[in-house]
C-alpha positions in Angstrom: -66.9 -1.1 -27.3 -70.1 -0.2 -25.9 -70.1 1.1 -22.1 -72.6 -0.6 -19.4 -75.1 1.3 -17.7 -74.1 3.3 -14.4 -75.3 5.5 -11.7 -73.4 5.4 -8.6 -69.5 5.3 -7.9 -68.4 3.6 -4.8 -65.2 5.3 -2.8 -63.7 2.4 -0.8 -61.1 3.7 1.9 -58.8 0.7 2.6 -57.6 1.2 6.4 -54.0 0.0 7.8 -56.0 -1.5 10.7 -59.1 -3.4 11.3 -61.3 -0.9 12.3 -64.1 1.5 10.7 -63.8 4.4 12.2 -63.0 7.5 9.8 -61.8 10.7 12.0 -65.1 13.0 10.9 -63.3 16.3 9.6 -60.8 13.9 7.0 -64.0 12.4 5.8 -66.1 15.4 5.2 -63.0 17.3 3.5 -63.0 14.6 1.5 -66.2 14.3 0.4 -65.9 18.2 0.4 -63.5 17.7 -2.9 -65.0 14.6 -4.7 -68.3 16.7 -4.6 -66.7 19.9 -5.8 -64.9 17.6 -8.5 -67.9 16.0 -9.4 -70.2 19.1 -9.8 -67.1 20.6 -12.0 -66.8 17.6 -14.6 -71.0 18.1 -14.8 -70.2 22.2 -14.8 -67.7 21.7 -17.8 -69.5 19.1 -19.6 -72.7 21.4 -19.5 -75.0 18.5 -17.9 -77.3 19.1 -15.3 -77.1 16.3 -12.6 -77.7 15.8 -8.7 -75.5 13.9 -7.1 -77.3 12.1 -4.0 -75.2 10.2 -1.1 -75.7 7.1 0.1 -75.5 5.9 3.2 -71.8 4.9 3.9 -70.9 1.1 4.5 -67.9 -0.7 6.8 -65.3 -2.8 5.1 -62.9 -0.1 5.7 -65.1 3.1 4.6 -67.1 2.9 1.8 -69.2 6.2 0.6 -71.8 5.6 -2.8 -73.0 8.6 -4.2 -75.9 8.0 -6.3 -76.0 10.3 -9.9 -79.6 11.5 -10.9 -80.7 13.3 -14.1 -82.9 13.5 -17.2 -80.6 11.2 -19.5 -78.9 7.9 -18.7 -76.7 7.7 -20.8 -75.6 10.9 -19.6 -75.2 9.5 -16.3 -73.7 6.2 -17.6 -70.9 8.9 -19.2 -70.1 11.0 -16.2 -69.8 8.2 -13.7 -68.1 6.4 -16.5 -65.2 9.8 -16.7 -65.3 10.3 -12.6 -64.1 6.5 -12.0 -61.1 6.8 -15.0 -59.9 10.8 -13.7 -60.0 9.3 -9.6 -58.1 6.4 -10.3 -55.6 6.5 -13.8 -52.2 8.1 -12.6 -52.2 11.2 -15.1 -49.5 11.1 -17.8 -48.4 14.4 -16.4 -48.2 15.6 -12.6 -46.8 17.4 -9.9 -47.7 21.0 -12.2 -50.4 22.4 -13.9 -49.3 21.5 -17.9 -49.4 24.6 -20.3 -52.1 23.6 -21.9 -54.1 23.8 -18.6 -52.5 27.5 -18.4 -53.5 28.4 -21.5 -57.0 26.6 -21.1 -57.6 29.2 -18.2 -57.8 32.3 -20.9 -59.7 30.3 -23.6 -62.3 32.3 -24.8 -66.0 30.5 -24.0 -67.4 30.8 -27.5 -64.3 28.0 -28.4 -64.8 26.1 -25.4 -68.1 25.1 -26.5 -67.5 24.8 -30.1 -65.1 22.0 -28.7 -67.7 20.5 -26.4 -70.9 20.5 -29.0 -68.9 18.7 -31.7 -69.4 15.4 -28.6 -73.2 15.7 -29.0 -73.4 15.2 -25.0 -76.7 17.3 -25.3 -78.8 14.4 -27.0 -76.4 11.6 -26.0 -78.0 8.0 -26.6 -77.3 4.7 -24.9 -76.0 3.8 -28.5 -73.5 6.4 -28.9 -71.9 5.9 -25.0 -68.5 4.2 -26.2 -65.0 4.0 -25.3 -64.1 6.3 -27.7 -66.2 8.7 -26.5 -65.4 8.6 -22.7 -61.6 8.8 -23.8 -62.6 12.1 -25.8 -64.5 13.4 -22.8 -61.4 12.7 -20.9 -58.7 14.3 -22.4 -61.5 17.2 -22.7 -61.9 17.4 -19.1 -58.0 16.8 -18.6 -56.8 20.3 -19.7 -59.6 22.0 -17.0 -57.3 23.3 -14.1 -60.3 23.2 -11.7 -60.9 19.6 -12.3 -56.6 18.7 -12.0 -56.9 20.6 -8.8 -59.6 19.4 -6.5 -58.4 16.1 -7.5 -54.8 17.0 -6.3 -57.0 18.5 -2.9 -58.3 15.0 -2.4 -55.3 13.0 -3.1 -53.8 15.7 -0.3 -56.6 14.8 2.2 -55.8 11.2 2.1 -52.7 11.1 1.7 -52.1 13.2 5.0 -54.5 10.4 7.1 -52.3 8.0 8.1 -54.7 5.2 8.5 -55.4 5.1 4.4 -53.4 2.9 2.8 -55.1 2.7 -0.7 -58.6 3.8 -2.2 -60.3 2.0 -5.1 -63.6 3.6 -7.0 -66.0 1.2 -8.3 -69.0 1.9 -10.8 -72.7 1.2 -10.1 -75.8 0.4 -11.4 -78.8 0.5 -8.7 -76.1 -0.9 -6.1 -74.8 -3.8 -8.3 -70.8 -3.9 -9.2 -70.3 -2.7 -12.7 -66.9 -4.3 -13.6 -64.0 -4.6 -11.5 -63.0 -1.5 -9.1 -60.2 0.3 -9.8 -57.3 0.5 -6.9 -54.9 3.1 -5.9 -51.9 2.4 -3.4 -50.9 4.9 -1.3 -47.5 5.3 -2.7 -49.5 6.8 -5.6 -51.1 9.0 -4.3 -48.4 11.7 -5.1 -49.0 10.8 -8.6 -52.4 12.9 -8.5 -51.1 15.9 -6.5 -49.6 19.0 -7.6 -46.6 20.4 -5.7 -48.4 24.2 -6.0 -51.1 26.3 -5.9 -49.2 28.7 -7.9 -49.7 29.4 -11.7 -46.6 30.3 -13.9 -45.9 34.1 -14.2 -48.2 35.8 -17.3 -46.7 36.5 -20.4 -45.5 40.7 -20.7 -48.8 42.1 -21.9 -48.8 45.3 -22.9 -51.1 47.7 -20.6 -51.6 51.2 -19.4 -51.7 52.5 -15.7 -52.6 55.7 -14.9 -50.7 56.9 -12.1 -51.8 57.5 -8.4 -48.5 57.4 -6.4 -45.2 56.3 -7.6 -41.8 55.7 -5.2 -39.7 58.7 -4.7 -37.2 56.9 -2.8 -34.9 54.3 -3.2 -35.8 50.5 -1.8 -38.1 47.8 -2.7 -41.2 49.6 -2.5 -44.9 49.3 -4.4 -46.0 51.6 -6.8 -50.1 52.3 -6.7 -52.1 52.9 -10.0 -55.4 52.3 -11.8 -55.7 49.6 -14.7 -58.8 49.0 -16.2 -60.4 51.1 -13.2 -59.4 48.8 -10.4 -56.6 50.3 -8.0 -53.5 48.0 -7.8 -50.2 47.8 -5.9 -47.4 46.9 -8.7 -43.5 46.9 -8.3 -41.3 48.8 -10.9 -38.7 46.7 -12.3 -37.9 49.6 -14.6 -34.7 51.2 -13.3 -34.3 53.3 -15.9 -37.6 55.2 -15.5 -37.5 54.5 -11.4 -34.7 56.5 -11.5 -36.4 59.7 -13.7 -38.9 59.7 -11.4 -36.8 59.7 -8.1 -34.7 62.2 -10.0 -37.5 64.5 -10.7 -36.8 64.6 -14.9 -40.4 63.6 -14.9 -42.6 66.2 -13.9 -45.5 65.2 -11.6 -49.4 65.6 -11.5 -52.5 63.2 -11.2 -52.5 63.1 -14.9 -49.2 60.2 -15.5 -50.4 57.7 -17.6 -47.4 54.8 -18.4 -47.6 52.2 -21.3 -45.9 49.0 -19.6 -45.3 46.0 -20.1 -46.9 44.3 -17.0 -46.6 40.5 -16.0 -48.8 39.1 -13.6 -48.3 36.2 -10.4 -51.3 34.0 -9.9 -52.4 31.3 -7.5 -55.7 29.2 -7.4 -57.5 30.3 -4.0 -59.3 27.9 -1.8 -62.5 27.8 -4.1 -60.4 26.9 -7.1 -60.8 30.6 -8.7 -57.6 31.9 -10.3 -56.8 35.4 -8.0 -53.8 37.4 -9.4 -51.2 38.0 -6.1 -48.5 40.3 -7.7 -48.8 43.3 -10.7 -44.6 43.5 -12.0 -43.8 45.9 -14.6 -41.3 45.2 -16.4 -40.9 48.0 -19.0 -42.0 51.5 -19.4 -42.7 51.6 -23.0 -43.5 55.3 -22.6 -45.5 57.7 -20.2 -48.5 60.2 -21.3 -48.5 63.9 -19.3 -51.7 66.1 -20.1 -52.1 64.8 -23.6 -48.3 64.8 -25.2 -46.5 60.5 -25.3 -42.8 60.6 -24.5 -40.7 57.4 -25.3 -38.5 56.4 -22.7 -34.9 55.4 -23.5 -35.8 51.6 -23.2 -39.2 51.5 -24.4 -37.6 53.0 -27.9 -35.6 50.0 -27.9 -38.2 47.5 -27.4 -40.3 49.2 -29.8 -37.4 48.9 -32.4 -37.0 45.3 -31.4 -40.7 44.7 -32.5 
């Protein structure tokens, strides 16, 4: 089925009261995220657009923002994705899927191997179908960024009180496009993950060249260079902890250790992935002035390979 022409998408705020007033920082967070999410379906969908607001109307709230670009039917699609990804509860929720995770390492080449077999680029108002927008969907589904400012904005209204459902409507030069598309507040925890936290990476095996390692007992961080970028990591290998506090390794500034490191990640405030803990694991083996020594436990995971 072929999908009607659009430009704008209407956010209706539904108040628990009869007034029309919308407390100023809520709204502009708010908009804050449906612009961000916005800008990141375009970003991911490698379409150029401006997104132009409209001047907000009572009846509760109501905000329009206006979609302007080179291609229609491009426009027709994106407004046609926002309204569905706002407003169907997700299949899945509360924590970022692993196929989100892993979507966070896919290489770019694949990513765009995926997105030119859509034809977006030269998109005509013939080829803007329901199958289509549900291929674009489940496309944009497995982009963390897009999962989580929409989690941001289901956060921001679900703490105002006052809200007590949204709806999205589509647009075409101000006139109703089908019927809009409600959500009650008691779904709004439908859209919102309970974390900003990513699942702990996979043991990868890495090399860190030594600046200062623990000498004494506790729960203390171990300092080293990987890939030429200093890091504070915590030694989980007793076994070689204990060498080292023992002195059976001798010391200089010329330690290098094979690990197995696993890394802690959270999404920041600007919906970048920043890595907040190094953990090795496993010292495979460690590398003084030229000459590899296996440690005990490293042998053994090398024979388990």
């Amino acid at each position: 089925m072929s999908i009607s022409k659009a430009n704008q998408i209407q956010v209706h705020y539904y108040f628990s009261d009869t007034s029309h007033g919308f407390e100023a920082l809520v709204r502009n967070e708010c908009e804050k995220e449906l612009l961000n999410l916005y800008y990141e379906i375009a970003k991911s969908l490698d379409l150029k657009i401006l997104v132009q607001s409209e001047p907000p109307k009572e009846g509760g709230f109501i905000e329009i923002w206006k979609f302007l670009g080179d291609n229609g039917s491009q426009i027709s699609l994106i407004v046609s994705v926002i309204t569905l990804l706002i407003s169907r509860i997700p299949v899945e929720n509360k924590k970022l899927t692993q196929l989100q995770i892993e979507n966070l390492e896919l290489d770019n080449e694949l990513k765009k191997a995926e997105l030119k077999e859509l034809h977006l680029k030269s998109l005509q108002e013939e080829d803007l179908n329901e199958e289509l927008i549900k291929k674009v969907v489940e496309y944009l589904a497995v982009n963390y960024k897009i999962t989580w400012r929409r989690s941001n904005f289901y956060k921001k209204v679900s703490s105002y009180k006052r809200i007590n459902k949204i709806s999205t409507q589509r647009l075409y030069n101000d006139s109703p496009i089908g019927t809009d598309r409600e959500v009650q507040r008691g779904q709004f925890y439908n859209f919102t993950l309970l974390t900003d936290d990513l699942p702990e990476t996979e043991p990868n095996e890495v090399k860190i060249d030594l600046i200062s390692p623990v000498l004494k007992p506790g729960k203390f961080y171990w300092k080293g260079f990987l890939n030429k970028d200093i890091i504070n990591f915590e030694m989980l290998d007793n076994t070689f902890k204990t060498m080292i506090q023992n002195g059976e390794i001798p010391l200089n500034n010329k330690v290098v250790i094979n690990t197995l490191l696993v890394q802690n990640r959270k999404i920041d405030e600007d919906g970048h992935v920043k890595v907040t803990k190094y953990t090795v694991k496993l010292v495979i083996d460690y590398d003084i002035k030229g000459l590899t020594i296996i440690t005990p436990e490293g042998q053994k995971y090398l024979d388990s390979k």
